[in-house]
N, CA, C and O atoms as a MOPAC input file, in Angstrom:
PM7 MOZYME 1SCF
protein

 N     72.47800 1   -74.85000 1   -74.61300 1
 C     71.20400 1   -75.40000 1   -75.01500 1
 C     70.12000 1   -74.32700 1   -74.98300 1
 O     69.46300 1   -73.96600 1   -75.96000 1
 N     70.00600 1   -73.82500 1   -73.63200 1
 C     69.08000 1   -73.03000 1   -73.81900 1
 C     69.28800 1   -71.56500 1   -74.33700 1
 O     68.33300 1   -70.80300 1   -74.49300 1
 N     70.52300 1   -71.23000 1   -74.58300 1
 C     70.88500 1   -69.89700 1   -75.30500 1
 C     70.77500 1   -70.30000 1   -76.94000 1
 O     70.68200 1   -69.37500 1   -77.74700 1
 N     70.78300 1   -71.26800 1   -77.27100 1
 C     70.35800 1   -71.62400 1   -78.97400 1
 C     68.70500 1   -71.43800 1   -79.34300 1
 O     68.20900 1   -70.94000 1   -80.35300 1
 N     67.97800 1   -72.07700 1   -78.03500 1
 C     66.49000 1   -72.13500 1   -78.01200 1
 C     66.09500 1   -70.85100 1   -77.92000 1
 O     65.25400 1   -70.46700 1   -78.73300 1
 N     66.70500 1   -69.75000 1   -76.73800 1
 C     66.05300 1   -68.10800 1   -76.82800 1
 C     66.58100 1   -67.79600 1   -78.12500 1
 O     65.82600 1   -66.92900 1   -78.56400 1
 N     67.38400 1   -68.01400 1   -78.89100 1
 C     67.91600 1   -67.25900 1   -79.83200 1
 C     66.87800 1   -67.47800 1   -81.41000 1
 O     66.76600 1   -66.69000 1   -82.34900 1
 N     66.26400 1   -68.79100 1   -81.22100 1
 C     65.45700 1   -69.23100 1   -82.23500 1
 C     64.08400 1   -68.92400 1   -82.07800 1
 O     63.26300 1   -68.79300 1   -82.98500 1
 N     63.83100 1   -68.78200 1   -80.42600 1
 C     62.35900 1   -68.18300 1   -80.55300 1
 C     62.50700 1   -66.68000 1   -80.54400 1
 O     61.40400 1   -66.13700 1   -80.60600 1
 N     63.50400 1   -65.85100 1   -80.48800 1
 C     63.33700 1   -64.86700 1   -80.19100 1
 C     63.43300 1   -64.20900 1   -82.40900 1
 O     62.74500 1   -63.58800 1   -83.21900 1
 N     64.66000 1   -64.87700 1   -82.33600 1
 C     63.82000 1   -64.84500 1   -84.15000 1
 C     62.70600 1   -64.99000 1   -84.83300 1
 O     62.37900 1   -64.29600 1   -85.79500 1
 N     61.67400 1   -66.48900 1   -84.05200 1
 C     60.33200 1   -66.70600 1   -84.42900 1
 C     59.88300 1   -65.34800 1   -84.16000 1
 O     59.47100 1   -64.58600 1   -85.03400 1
 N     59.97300 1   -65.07500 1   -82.94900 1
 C     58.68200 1   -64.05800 1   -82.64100 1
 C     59.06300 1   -63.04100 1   -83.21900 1
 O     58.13900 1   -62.22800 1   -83.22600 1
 N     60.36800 1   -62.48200 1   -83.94200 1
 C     60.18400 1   -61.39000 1   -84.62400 1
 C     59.47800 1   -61.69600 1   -85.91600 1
 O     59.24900 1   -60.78000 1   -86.70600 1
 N     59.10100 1   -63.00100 1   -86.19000 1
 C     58.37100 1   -62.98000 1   -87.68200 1
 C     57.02600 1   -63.02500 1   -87.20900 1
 O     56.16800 1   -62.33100 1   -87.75500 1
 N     56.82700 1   -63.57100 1   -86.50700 1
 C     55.15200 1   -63.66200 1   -86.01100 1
 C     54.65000 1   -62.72500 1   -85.14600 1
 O     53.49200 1   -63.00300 1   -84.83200 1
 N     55.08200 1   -61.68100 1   -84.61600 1
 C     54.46200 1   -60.88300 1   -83.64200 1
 C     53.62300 1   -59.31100 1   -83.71200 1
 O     54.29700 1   -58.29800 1   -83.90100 1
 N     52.25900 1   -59.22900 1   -83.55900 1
 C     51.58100 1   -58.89700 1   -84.45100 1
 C     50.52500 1   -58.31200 1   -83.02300 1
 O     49.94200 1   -57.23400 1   -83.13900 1
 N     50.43300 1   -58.84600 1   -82.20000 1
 C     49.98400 1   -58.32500 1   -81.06200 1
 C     50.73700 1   -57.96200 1   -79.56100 1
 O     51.92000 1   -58.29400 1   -79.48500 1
 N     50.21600 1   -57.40400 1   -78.55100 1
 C     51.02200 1   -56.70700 1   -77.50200 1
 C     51.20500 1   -57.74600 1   -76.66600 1
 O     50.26400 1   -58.53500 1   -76.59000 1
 N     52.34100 1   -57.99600 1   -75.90000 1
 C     53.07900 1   -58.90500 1   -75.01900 1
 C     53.49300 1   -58.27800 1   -73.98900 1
 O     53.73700 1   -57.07500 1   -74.08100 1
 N     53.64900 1   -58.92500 1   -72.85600 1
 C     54.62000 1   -58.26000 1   -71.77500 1
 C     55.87000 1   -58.11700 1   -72.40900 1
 O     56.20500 1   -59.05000 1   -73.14000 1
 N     56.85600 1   -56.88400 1   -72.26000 1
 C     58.32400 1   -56.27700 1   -72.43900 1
 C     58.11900 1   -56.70600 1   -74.02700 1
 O     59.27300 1   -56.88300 1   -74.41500 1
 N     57.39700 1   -56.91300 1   -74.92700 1
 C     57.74700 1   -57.20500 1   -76.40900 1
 C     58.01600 1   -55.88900 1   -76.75900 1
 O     57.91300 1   -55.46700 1   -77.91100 1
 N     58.37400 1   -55.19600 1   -75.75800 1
 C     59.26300 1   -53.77500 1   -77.21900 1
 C     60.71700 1   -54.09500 1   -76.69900 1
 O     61.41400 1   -53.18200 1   -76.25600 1
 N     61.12100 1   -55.24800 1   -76.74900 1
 C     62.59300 1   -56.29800 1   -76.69600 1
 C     62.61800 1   -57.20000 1   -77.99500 1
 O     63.59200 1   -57.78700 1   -78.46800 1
 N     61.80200 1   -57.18200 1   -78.28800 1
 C     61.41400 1   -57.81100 1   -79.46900 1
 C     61.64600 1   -56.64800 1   -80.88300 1
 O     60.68500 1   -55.89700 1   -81.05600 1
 N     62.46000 1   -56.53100 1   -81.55000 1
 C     62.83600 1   -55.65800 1   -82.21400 1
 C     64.25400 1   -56.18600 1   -83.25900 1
 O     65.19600 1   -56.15400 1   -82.46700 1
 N     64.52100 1   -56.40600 1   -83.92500 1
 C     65.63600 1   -56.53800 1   -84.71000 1
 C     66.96800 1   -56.44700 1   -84.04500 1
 O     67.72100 1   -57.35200 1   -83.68600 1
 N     67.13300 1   -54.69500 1   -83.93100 1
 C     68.29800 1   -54.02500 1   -83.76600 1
 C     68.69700 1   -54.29400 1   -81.96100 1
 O     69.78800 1   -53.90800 1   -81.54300 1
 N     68.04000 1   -54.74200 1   -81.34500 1
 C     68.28500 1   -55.66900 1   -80.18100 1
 C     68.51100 1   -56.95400 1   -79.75100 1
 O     68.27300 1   -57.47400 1   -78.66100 1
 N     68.91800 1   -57.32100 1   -80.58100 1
 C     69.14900 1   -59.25900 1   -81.36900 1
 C     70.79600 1   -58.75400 1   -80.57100 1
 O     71.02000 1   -59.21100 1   -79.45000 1
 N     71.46700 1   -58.16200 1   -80.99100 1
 C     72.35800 1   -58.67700 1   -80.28400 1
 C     73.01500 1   -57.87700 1   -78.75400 1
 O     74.20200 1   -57.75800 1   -78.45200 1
 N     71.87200 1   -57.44000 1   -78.01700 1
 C     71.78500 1   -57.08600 1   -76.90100 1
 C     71.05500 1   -58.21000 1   -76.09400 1
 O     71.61800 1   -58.58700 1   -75.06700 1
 N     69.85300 1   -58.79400 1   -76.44700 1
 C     69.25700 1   -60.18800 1   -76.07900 1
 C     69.71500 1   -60.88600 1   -76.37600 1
 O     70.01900 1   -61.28600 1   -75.25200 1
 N     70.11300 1   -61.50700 1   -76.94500 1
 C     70.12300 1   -62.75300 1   -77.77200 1
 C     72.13400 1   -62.73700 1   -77.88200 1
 O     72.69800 1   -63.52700 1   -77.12500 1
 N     72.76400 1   -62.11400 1   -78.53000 1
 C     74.39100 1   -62.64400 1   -78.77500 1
 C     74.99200 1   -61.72200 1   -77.93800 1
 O     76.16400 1   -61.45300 1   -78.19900 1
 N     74.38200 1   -61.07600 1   -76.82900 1
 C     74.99700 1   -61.11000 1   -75.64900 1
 C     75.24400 1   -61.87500 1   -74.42800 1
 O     76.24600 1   -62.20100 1   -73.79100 1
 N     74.23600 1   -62.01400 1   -74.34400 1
 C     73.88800 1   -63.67700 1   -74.03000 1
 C     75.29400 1   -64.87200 1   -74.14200 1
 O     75.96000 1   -65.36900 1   -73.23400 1
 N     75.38500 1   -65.06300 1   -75.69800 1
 C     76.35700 1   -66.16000 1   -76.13300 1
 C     77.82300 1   -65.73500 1   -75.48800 1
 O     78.56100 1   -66.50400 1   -74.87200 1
 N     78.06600 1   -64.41100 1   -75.75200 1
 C     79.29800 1   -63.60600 1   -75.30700 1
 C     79.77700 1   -63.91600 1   -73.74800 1
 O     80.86200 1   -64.18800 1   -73.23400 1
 N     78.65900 1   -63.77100 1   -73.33900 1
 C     78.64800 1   -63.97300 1   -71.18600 1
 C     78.97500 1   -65.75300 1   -71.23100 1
 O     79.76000 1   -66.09200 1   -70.34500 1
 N     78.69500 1   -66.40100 1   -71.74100 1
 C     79.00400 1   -67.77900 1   -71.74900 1
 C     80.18400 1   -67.87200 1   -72.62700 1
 O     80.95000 1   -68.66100 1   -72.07400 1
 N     80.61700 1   -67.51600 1   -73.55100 1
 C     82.06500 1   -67.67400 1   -73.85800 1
 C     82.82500 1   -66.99500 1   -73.31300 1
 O     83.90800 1   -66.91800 1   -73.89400 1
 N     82.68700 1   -66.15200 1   -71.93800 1
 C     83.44400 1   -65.47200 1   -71.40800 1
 C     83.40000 1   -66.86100 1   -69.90100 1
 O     83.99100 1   -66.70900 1   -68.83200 1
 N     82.63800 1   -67.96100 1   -70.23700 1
 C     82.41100 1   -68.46900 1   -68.78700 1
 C     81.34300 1   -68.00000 1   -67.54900 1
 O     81.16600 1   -68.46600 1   -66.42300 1
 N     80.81100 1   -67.04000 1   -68.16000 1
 C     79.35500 1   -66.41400 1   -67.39100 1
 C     78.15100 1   -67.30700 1   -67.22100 1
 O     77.02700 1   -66.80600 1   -67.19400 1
 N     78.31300 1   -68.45800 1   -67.12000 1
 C     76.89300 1   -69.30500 1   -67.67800 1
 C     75.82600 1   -68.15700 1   -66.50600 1
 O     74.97500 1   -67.32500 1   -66.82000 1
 N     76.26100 1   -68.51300 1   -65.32400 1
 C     75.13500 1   -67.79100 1   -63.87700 1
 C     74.50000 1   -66.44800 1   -64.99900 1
 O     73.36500 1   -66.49100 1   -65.47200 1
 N     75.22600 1   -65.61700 1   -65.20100 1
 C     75.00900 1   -64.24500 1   -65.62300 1
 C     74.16600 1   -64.13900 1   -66.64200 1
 O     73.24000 1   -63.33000 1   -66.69900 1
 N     74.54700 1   -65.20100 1   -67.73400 1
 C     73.49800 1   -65.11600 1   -69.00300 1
 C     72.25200 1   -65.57000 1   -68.48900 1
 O     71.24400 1   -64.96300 1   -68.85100 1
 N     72.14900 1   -66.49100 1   -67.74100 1
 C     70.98600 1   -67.16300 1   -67.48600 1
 C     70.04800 1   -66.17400 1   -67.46600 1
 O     69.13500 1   -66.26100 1   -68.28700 1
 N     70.07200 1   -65.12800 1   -66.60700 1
 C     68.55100 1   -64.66600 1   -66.64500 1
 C     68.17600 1   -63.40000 1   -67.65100 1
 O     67.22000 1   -62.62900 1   -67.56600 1
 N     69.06100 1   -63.43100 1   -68.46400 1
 C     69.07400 1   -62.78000 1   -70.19600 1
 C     68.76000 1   -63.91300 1   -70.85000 1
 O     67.89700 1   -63.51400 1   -71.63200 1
 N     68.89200 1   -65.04000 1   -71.03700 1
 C     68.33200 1   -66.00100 1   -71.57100 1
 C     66.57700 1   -66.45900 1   -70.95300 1
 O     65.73800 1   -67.01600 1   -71.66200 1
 N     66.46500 1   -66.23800 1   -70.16900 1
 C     65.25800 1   -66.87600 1   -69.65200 1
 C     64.27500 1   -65.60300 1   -69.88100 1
 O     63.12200 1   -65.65900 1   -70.30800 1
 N     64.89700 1   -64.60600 1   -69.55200 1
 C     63.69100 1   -63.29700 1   -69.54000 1
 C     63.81800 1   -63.38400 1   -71.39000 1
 O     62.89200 1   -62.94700 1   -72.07300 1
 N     65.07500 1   -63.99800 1   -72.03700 1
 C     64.58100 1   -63.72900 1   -73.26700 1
 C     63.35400 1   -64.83300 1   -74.45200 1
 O     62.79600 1   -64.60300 1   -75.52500 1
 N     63.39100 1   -65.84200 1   -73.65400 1
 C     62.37200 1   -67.23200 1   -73.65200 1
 C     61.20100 1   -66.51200 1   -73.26700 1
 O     60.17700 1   -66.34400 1   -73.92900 1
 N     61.38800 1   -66.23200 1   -72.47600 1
 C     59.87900 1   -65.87900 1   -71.69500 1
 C     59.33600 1   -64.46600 1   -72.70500 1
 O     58.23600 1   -64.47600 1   -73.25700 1
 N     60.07500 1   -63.58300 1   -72.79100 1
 C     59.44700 1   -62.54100 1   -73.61900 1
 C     58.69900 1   -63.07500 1   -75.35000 1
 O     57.60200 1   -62.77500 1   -75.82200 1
 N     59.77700 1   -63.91400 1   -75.92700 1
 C     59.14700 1   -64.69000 1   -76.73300 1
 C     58.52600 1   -65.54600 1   -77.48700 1
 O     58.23300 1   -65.56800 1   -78.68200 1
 N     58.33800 1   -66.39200 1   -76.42300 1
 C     57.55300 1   -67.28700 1   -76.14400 1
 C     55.95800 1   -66.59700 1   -76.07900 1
 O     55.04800 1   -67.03900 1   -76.78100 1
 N     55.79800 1   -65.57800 1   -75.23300 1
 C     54.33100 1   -64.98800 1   -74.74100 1
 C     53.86400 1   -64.55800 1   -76.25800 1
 O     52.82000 1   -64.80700 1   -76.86000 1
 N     55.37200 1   -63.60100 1   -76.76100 1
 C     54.49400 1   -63.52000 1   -78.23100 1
 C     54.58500 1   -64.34900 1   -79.51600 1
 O     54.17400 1   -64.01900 1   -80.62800 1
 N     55.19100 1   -65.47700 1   -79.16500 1
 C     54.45200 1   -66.81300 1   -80.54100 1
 C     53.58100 1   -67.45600 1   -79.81000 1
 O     53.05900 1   -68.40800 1   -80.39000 1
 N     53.23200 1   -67.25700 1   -78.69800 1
 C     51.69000 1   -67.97700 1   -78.00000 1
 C     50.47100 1   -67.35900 1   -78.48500 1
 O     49.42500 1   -67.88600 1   -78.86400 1
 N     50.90800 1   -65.78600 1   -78.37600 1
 C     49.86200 1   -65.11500 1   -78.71500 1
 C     49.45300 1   -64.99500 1   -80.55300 1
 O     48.28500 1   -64.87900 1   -80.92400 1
 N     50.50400 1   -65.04200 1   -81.42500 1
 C     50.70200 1   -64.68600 1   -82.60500 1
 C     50.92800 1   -66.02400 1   -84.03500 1
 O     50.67900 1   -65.96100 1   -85.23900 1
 N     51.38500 1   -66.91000 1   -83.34000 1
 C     52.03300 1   -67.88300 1   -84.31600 1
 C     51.08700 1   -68.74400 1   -84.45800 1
 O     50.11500 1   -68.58600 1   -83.72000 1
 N     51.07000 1   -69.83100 1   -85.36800 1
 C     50.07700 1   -70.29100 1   -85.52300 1
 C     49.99200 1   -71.59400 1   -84.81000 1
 O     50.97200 1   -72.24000 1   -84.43900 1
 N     48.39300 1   -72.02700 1   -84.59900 1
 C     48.79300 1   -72.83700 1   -82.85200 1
 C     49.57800 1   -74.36400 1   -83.07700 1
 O     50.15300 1   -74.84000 1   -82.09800 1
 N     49.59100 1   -75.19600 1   -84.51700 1
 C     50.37200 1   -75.79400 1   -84.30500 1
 C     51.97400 1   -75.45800 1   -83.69100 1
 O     52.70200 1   -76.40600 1   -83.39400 1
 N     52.39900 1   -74.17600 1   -83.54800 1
 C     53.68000 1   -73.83000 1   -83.19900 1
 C     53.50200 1   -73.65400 1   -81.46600 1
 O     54.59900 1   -73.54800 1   -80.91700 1
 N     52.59100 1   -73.61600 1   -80.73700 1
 C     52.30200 1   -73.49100 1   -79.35700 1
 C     52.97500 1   -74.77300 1   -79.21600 1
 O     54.15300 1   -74.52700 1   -78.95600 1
 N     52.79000 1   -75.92800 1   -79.26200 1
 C     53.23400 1   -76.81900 1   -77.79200 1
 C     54.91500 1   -76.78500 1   -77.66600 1
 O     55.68600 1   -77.21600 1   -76.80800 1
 N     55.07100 1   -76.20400 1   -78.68700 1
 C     56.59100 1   -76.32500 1   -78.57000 1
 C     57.16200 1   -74.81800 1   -78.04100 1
 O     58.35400 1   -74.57400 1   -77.85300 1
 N     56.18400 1   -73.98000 1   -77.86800 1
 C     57.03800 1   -73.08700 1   -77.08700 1
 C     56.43500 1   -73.25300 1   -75.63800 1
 O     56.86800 1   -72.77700 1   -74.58900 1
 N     55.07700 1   -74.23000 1   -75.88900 1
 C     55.01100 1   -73.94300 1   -74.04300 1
 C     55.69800 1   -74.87800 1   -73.36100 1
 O     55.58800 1   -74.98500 1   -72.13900 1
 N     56.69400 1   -75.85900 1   -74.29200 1
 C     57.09600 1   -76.90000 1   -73.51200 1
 C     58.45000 1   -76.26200 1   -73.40200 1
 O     58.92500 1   -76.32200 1   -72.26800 1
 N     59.35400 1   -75.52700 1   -74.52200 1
 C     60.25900 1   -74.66400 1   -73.63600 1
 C     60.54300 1   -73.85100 1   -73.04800 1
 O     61.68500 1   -73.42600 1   -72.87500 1
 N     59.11600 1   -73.28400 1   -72.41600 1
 C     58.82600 1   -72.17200 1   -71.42000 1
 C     58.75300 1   -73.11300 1   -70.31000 1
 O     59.55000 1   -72.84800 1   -69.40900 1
 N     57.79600 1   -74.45300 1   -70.06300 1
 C     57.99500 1   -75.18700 1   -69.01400 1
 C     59.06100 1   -75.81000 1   -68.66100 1
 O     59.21400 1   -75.98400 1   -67.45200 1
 N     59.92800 1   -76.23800 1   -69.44600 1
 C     61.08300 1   -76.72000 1   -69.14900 1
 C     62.02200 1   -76.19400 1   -68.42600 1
 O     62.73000 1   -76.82100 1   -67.63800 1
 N     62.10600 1   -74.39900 1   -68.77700 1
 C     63.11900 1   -73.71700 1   -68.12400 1
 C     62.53600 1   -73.19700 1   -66.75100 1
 O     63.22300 1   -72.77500 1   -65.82100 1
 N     61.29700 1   -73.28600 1   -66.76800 1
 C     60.49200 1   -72.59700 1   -65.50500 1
 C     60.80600 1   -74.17200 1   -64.32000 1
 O     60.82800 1   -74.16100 1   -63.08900 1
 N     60.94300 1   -74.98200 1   -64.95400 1
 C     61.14300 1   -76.83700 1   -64.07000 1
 C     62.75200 1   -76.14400 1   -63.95200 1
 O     63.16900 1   -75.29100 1   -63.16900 1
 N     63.28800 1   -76.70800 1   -64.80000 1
 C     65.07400 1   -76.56800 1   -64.32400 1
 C     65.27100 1   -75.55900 1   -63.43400 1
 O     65.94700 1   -75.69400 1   -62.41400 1
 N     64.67600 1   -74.47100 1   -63.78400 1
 C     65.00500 1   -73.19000 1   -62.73700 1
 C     64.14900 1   -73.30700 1   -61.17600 1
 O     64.01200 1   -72.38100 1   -60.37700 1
 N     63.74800 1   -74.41400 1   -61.05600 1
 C     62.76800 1   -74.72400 1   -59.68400 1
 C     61.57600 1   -73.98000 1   -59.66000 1
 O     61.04600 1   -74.03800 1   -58.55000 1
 N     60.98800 1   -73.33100 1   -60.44500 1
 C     60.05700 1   -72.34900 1   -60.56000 1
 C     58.73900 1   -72.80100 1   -61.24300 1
 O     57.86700 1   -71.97600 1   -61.51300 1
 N     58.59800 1   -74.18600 1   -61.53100 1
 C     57.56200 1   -74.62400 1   -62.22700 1
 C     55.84900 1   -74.94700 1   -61.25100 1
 O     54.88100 1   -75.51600 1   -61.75700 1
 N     55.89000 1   -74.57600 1   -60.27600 1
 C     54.59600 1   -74.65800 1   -59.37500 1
 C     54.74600 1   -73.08300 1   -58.29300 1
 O     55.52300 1   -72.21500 1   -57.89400 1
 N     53.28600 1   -73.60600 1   -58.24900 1
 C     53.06800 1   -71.99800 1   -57.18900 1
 C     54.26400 1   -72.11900 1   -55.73000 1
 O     55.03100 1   -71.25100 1   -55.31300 1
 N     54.04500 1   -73.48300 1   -55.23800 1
 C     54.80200 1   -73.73600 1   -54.12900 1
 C     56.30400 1   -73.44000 1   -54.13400 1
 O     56.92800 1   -72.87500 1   -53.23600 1
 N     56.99300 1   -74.11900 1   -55.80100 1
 C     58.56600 1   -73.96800 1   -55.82800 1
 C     58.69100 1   -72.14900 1   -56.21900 1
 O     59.77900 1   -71.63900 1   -55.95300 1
 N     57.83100 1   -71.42900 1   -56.69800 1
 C     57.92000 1   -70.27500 1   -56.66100 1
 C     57.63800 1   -69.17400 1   -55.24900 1
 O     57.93700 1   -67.98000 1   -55.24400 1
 N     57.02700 1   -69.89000 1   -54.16500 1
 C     56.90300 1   -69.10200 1   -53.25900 1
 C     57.67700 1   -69.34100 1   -52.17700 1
 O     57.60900 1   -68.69000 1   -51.13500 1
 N     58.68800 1   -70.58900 1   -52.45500 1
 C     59.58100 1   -70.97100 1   -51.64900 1
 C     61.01300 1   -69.75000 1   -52.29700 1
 O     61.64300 1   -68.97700 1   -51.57500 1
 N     61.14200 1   -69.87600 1   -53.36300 1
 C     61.94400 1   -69.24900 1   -54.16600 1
 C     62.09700 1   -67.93200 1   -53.32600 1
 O     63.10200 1   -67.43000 1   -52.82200 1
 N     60.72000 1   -67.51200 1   -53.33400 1
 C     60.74700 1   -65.90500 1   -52.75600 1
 C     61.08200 1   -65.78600 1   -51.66100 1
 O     61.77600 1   -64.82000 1   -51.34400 1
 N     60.71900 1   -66.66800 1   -50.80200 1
 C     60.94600 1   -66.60400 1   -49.13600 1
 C     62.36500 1   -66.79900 1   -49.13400 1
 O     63.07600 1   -66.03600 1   -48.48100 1
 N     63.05300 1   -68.13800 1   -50.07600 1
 C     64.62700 1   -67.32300 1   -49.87500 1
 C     65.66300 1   -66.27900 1   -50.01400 1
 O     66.66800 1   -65.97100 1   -49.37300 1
 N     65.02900 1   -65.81000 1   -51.14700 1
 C     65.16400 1   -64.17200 1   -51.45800 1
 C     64.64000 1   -63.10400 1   -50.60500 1
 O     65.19200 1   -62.00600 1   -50.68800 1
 N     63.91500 1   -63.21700 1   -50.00900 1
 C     63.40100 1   -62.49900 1   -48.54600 1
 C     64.70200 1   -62.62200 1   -47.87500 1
 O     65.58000 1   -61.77100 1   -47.73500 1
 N     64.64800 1   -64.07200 1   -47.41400 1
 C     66.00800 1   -64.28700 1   -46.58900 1
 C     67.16200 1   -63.94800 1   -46.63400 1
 O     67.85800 1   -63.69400 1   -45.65100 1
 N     67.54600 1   -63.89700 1   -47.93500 1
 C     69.03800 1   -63.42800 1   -48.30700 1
 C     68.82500 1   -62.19200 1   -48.42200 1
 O     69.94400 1   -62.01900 1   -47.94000 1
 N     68.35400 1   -60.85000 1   -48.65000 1
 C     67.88600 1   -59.99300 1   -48.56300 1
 C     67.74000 1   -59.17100 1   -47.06800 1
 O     68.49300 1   -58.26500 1   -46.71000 1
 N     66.96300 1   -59.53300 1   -46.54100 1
 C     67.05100 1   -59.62700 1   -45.27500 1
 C     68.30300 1   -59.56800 1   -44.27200 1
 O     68.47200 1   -58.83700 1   -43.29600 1
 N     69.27500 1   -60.74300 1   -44.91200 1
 C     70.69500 1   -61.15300 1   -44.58000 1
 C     71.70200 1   -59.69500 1   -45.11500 1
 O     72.44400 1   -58.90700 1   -44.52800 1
 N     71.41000 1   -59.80900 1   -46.00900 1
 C     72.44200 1   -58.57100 1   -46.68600 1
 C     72.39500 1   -57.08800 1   -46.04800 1
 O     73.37700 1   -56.43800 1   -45.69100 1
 N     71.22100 1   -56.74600 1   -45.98900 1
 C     71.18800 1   -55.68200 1   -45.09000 1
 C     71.34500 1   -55.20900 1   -43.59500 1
 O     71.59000 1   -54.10400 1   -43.11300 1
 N     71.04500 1   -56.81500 1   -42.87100 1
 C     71.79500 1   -56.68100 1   -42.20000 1
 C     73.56700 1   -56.59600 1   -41.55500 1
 O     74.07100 1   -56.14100 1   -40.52800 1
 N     74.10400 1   -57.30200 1   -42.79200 1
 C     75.33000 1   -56.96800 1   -42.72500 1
 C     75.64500 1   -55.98700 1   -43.18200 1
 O     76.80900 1   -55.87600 1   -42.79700 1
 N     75.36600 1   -54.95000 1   -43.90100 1
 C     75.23400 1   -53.49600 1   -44.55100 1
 C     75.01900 1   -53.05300 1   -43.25600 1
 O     75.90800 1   -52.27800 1   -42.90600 1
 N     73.98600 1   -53.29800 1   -42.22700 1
 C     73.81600 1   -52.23800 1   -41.29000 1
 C     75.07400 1   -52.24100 1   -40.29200 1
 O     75.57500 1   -51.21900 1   -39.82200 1
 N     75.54800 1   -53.68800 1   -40.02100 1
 C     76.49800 1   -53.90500 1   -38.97400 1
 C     78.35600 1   -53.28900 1   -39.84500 1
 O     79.50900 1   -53.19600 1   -39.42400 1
 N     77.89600 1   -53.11400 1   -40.72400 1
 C     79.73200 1   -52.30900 1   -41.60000 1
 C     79.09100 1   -51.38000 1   -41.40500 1
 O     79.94200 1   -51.10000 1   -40.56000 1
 N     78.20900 1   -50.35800 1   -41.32300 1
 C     78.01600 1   -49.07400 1   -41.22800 1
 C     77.74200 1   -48.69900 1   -39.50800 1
 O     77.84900 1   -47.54300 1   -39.09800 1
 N     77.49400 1   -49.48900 1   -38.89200 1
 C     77.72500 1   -49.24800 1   -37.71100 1
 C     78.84100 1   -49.17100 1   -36.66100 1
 O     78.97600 1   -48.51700 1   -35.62700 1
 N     79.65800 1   -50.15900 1   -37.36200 1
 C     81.16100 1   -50.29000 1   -37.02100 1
 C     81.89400 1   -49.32800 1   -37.58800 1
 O     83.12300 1   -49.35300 1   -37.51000 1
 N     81.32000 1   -48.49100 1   -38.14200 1
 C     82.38000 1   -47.12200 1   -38.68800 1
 C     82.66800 1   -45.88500 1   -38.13900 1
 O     81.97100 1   -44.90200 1   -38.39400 1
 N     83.29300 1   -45.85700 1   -37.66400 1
 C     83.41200 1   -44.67300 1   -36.41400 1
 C     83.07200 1   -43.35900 1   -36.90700 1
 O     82.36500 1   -42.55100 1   -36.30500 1
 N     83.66800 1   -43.17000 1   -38.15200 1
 C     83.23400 1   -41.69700 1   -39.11200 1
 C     81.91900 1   -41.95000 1   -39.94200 1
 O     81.82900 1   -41.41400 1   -41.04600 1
 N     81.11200 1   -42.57300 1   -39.57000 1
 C     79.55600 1   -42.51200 1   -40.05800 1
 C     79.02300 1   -41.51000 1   -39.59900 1
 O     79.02900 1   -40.86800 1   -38.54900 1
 N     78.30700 1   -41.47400 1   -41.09600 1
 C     77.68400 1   -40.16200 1   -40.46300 1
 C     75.91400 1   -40.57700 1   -39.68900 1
 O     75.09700 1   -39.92200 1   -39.04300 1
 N     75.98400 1   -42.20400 1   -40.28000 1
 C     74.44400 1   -42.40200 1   -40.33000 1
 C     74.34700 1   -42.69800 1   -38.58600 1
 O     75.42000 1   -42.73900 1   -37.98300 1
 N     73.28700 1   -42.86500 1   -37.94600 1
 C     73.48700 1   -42.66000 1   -36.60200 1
 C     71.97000 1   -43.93100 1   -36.17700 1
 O     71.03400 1   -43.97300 1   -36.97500 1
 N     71.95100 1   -44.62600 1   -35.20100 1
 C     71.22900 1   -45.38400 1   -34.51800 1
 C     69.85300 1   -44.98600 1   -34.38500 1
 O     69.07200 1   -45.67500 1   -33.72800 1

């Protein structure tokens, strides 16, 4: 679903894009199938997790430029599938986004500490306490 939707706005915005966007030098032709039908590839391989955030960074990149560029009857329909994926992905308020982060802190946090405890348990380390 939503790899059909980046794939159609990311076509819009190559016809309409006419001013500067965040990352819109992704926005380019000859990168259609680095964004966009790579994307499809990671999901017919069974990647849904993996495409996801090639699909969403690719919504989001073009979306900003048919907001900025297209003509505004064409806005509610990209801000409603910019909100939609920002809701499904839990990310649609300041709160579900700063919770987001604090678990990524956490897991983060987590990882390195187990990175520190395999490198400490290694008798031929060179890294030292």
């Amino acid at each position: 679903m939503y790899a059909d939707m980046a794939a159609d706005a990311f076509d819009r915005a190559l016809q309409v894009k006419r001013t500067a966007s965040p990352f819109d030098f992704k926005l380019r032709p000859h990168l259609r199938p680095y964004l966009v039908d790579g994307s499809q590839v990671m999901i017919d391989q069974g990647d849904h997790r993996e495409a996801m955030p090639w699909i969403g960074a690719g919504i989001w990149i073009s979306a900003a430029a048919i907001l900025n560029d297209a003509p505004e009857n064409e806005h509610p329909r990209y801000r409603q599938l910019l909100g939609d994926l920002l809701e499904d992905l839990g990310l649609a308020s300041a709160e579900s986004r700063a919770e987001r982060l604090r678990e990524l802190v956490e897991l983060g946090n987590a990882l390195f500490e187990v990175a520190d405890e395999v490198v400490a348990s290694r008798p031929d380390s060179l890294v030292t306490a």
